[in-house]
C-alpha positions as CSV (number, residue, x, y, z in Angstrom):
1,X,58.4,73.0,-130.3
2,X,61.6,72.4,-131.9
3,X,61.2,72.1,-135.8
4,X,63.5,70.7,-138.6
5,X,64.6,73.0,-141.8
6,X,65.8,71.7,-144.7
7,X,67.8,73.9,-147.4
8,X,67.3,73.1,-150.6
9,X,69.6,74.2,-153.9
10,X,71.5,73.4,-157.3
11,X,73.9,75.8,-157.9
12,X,76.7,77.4,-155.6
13,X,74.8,81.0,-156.3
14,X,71.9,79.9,-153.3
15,X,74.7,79.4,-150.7
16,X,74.3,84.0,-150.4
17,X,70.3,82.9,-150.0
18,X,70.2,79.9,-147.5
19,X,73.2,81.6,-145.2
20,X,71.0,84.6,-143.7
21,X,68.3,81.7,-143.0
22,X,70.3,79.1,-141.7
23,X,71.9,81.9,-139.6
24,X,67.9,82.9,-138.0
25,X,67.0,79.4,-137.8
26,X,69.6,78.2,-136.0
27,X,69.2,81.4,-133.4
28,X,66.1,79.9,-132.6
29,X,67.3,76.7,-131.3
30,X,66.0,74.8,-134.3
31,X,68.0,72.2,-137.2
32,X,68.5,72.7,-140.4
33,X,70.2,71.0,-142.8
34,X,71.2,71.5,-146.0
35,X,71.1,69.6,-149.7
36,X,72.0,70.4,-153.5
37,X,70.6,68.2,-156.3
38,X,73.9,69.2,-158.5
39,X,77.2,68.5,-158.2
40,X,77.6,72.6,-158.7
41,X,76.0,73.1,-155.3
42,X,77.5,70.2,-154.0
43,X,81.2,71.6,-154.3
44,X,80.1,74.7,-152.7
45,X,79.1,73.1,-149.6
46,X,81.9,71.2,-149.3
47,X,83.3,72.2,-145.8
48,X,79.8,72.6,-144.4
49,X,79.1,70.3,-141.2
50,X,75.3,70.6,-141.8
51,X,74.8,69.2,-145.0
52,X,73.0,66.0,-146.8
53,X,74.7,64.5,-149.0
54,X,72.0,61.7,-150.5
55,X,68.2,62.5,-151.4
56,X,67.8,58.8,-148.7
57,X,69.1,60.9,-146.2
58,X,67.0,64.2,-147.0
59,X,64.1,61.3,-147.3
60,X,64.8,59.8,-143.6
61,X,65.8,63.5,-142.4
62,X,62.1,64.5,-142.4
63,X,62.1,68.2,-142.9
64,X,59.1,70.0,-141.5
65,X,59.5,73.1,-143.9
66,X,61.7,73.0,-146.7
67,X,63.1,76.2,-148.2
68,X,63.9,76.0,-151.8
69,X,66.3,77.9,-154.0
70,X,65.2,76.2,-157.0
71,X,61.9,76.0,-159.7
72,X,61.0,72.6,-158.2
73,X,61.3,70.5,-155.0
74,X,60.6,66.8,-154.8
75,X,57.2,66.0,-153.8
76,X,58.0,62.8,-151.8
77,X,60.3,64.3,-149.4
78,X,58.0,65.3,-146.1
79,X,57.7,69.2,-145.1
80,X,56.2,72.4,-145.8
81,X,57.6,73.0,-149.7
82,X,58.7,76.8,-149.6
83,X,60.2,78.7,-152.2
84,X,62.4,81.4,-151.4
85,X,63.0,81.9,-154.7
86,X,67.5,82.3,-156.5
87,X,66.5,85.7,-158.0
88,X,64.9,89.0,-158.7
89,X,62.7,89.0,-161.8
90,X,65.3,90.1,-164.3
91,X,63.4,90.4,-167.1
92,X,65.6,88.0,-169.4
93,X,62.3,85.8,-171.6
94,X,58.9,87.6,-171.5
95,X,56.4,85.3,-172.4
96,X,53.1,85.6,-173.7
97,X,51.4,88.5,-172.6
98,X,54.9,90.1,-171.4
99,X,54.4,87.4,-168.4
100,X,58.0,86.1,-167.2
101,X,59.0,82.2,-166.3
102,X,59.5,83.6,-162.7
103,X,56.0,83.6,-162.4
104,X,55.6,80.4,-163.6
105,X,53.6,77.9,-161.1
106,X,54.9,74.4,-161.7
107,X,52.9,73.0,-158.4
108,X,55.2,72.0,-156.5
109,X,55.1,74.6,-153.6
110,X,52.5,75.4,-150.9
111,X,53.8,78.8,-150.1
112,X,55.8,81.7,-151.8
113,X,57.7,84.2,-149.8
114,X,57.7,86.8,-152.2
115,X,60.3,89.6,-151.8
116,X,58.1,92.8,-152.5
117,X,54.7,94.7,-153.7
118,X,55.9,93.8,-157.7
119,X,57.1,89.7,-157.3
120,X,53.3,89.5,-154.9
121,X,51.3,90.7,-157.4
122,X,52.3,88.9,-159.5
123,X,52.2,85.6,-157.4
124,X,48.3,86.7,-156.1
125,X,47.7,87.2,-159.8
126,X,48.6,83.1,-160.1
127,X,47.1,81.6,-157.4
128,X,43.6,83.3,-158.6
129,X,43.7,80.5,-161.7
130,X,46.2,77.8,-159.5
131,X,44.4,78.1,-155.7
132,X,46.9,75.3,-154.0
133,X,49.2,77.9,-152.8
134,X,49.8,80.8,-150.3
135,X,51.8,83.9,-150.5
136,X,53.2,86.0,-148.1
137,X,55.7,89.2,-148.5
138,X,58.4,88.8,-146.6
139,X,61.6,90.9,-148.4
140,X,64.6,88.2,-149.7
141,X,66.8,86.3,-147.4
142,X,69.9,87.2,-149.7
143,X,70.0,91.1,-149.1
144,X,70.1,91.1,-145.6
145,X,73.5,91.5,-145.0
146,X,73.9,94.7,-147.7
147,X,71.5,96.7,-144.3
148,X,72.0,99.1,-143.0
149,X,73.0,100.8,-146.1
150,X,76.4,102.5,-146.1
151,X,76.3,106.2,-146.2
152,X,77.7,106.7,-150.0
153,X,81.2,108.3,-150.3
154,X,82.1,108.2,-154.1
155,X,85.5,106.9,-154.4
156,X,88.6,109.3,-155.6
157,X,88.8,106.7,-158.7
158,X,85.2,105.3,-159.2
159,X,84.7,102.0,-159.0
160,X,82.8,99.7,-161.3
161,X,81.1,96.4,-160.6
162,X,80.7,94.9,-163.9
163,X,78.4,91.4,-163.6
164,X,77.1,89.5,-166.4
165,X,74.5,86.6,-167.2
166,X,75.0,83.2,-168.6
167,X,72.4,83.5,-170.8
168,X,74.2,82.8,-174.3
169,X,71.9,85.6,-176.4
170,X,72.0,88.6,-173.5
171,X,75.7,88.0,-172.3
172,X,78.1,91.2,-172.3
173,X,80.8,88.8,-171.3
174,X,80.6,87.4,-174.3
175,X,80.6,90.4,-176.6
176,X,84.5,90.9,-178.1
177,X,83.5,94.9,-178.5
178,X,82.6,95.2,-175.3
179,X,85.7,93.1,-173.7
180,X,88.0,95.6,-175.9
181,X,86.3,98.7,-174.9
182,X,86.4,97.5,-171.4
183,X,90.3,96.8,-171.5
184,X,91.2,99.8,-172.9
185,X,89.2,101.3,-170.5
186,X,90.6,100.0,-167.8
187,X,94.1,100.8,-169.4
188,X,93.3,104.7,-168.9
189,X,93.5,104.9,-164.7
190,X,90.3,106.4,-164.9
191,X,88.2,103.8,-163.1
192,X,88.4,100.5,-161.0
193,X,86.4,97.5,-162.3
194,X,85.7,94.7,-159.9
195,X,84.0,91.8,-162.2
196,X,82.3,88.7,-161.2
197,X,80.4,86.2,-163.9
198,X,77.8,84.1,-163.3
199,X,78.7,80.3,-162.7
200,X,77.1,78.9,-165.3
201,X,79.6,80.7,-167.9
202,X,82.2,78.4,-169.2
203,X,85.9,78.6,-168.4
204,X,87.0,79.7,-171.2
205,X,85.3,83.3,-170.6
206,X,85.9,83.6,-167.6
207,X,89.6,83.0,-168.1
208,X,89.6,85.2,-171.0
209,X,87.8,88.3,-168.8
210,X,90.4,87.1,-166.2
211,X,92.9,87.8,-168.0
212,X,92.4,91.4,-167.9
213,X,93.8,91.9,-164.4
214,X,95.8,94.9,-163.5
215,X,95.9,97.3,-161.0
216,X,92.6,98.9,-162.5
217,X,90.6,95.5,-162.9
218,X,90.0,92.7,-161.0
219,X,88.3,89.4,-161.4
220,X,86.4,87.7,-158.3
221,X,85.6,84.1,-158.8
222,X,82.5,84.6,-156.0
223,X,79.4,83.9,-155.5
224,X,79.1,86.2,-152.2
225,X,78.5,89.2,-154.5
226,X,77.4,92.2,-151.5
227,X,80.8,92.7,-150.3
228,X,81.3,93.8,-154.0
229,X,78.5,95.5,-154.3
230,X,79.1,98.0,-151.0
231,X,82.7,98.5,-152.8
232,X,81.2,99.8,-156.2
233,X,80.1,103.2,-157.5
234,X,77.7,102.2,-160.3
235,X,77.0,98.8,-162.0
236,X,77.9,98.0,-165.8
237,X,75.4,94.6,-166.2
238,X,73.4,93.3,-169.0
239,X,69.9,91.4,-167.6
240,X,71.4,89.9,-164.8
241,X,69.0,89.6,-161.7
242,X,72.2,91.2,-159.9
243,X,70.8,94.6,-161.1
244,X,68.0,94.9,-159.2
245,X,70.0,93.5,-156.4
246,X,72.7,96.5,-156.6
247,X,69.8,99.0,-157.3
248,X,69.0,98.6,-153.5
249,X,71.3,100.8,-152.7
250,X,70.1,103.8,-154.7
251,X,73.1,103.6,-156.6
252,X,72.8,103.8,-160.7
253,X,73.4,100.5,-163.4
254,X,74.6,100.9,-167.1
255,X,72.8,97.9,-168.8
256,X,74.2,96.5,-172.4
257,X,71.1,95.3,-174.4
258,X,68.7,95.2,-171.6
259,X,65.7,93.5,-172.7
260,X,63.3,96.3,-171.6
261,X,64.6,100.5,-171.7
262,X,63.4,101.3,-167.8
263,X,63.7,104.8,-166.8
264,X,65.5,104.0,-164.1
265,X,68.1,102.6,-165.9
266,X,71.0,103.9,-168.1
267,X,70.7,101.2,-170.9
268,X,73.1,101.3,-174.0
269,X,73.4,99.1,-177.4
270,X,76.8,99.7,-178.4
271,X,80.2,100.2,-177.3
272,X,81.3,103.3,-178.1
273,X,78.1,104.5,-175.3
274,X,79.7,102.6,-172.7
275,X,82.5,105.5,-171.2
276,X,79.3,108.1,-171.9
277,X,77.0,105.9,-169.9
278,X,79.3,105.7,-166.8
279,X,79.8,109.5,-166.8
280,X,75.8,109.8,-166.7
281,X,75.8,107.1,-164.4
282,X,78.4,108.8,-161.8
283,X,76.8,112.0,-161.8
284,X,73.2,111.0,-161.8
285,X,70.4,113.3,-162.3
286,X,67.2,113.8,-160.3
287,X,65.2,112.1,-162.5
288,X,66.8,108.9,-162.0
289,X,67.5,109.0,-158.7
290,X,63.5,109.5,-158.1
291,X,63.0,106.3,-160.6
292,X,65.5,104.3,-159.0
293,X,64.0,105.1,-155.9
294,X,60.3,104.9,-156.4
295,X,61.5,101.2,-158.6
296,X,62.9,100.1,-154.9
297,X,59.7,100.5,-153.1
298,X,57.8,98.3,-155.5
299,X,60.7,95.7,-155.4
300,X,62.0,95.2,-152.3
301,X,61.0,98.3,-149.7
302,X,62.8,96.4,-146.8
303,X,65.5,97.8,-145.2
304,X,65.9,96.2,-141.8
305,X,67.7,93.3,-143.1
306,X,65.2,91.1,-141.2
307,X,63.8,89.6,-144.4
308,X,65.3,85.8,-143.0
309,X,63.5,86.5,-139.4
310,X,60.2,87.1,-141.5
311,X,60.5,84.3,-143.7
312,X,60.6,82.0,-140.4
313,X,58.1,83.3,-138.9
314,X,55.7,82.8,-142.3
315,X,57.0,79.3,-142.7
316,X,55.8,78.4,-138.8
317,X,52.8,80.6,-138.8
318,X,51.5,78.8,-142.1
319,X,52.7,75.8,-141.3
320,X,50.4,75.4,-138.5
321,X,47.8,77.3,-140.3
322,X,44.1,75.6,-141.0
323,X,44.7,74.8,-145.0
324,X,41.5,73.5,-145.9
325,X,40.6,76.5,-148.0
326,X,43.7,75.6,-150.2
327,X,42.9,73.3,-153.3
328,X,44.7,70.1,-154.4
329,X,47.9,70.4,-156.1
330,X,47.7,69.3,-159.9
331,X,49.2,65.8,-160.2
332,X,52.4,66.7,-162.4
333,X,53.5,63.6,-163.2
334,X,55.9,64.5,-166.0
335,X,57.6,66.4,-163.5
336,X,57.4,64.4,-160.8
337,X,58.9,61.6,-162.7
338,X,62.1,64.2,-164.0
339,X,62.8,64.9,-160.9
340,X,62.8,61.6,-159.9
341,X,65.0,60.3,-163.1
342,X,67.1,63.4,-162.0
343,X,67.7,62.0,-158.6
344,X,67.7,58.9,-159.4
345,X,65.4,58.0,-156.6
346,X,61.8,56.2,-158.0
347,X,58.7,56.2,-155.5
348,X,55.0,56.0,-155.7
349,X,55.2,58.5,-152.3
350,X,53.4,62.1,-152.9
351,X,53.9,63.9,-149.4
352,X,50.4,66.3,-148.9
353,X,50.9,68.8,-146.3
354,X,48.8,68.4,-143.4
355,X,45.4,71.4,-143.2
């Protein structure tokens, strides 16, 4: 049977999450297609021969699974509503309870393909009290290409991957104390710094962290961020999901104001910690090797880099799946009609998948 994918996104950070899939979907012999509800996304897949460019044509396309990168998914286009989630759980807003809003169920999805024993739980946890879901563990699309793991050769001059989030109150890049510390540092031919910012970061910072390039530091306008992350010795972050992302390889993070103090991190509040942090950080102890290690097998304990061949496989198995045991979705129609305002597409169509 030959079945039709559609790839779903906003931003240009889900093009790293789609590519592995697209890649295993079309080895199969099978279509996909792909389509971004914002004009971020939309410049990224500019150059792409595969792509939608109008929610009509995603309508008439007729996906039989859609996998999305996103919190939500428009009901009235046809398909199996996946989510493949953009992150890790970073941590950023607990909520009541110290829940997080990555386990938030907005009820738009039939099945989660959760990327380890920690994200499950916590989606098995919500479909107890919201039953019109499935979850499977399949490991994350987006870190298949950092497997095999590259046997680690520290680097005459270590180098550091510095990556920070948008989010205005958690932001290193936007901390003047810790851009001066980081310029002098990189002044003293002591370390490398490779530095990437999240998208959603205005110009302005990124042109002022930018403008920090020598031959010890250089900026990456990327979204493609595992090529970096194979470079780098250590990680200097803040709450970025990136973290848990660079963790995989067993090597350490410095985090600046992390919302929670892990063990098997190496978070600072100030500054003047920073050079400090990335001395601890390049000669790491036993200790946090083991909680680095023993964080990994609750996050993501897939190594193959075959997380995209499971996903397949659990969109198709559940696809075809008896789903009468599955409840009916709530009617969301405050969100339903957002998305529809946001897409400027009104219809009374609600596509149900099929049991």
């Amino acid at each position: 049977m030959h079945y039709k994918f559609l790839i779903y996104i906003s931003y240009s950070y889900a093009l790293p999450i789609g590519i592995p899939l697209e890649k295993e979907i079309l080895s199969r012999g099978d279509t996909v297609m792909w389509f971004s509800d914002l004009d971020d996304g939309k410049t990224a897949l500019q150059g792409k021969d595969n792509v939608l460019n109008t929610i009509e044509s995603v309508v008439n396309y007729k996906p039989d699974i859609v996998l999305a990168a996103t919190n939500d998914v428009p009901d009235f286009i046809s398909g199996l509503k996946v989510q493949i989630f953009h992150g890790f759980n970073a941590q950023k807003r607990p909520e009541g309870d110290n829940n997080f809003s990555h386990f938030r169920i907005r009820g738009f999805f039939d099945l989660y393909c959760t990327q380890g024993p920690t994200s499950t739980s916590g989606f098995k946890e919500q479909q107890k009290k919201h039953p019109h879901f499935e979850v499977i563990e399949t490991g994350w699309s987006k870190v298949d290409p950092l497997f095999p793991l590259n046997i680690k050769v520290k680097n005459a001059t270590p180098t550091i991957m510095i990556a920070s989030t948008f989010t205005k109150r958690l932001s290193l890049a936007l901390q003047d104390d810790v851009f001066k510390e980081i310029k002098r540092l990189s002044n003293t031919d002591k370390y490398k710094f490779i530095m990437v910012l999240h998208p959603k970061l205005s110009n302005d910072i990124k042109d002022k962290w930018k403008s920090l390039e020598n031959k010890n530091f250089t900026y990456y306008n990327t979204t493609d961020l595992i090529p970096l992350f194979k470079k780098a010795d250590i990680m200097f972050a803040d709450t970025t999901s990136a973290i848990q992302e660079f963790l995989l390889q067993q090597k350490p993070v410095v985090t600046y104001n992390h919302t929670f103090n892990h063990n098997y991190l190496i978070n600072i509040a100030t500054p003047d910690a920073i050079e400090d942090a990335f001395t601890k950080a390049l000669n790491p102890s036993l200790n946090l090797t083991k909680n680095i290690e023993e964080f990994i097998t609750q996050l993501h304990p897939y190594f193959d880099g075959k997380s995209s061949k499971r996903v397949v496989d659990a969109c198709l198995t559940f696809l075809h799946k008896d789903k009468r045991y599955l409840k009916k979705k709530p009617l969301n129609l405050i969100r339903k009609y957002k998305i529809r305002k946001r897409l400027d597409y009104f219809t009374l169509k609600s596509f149900l998948i099929k049991n």
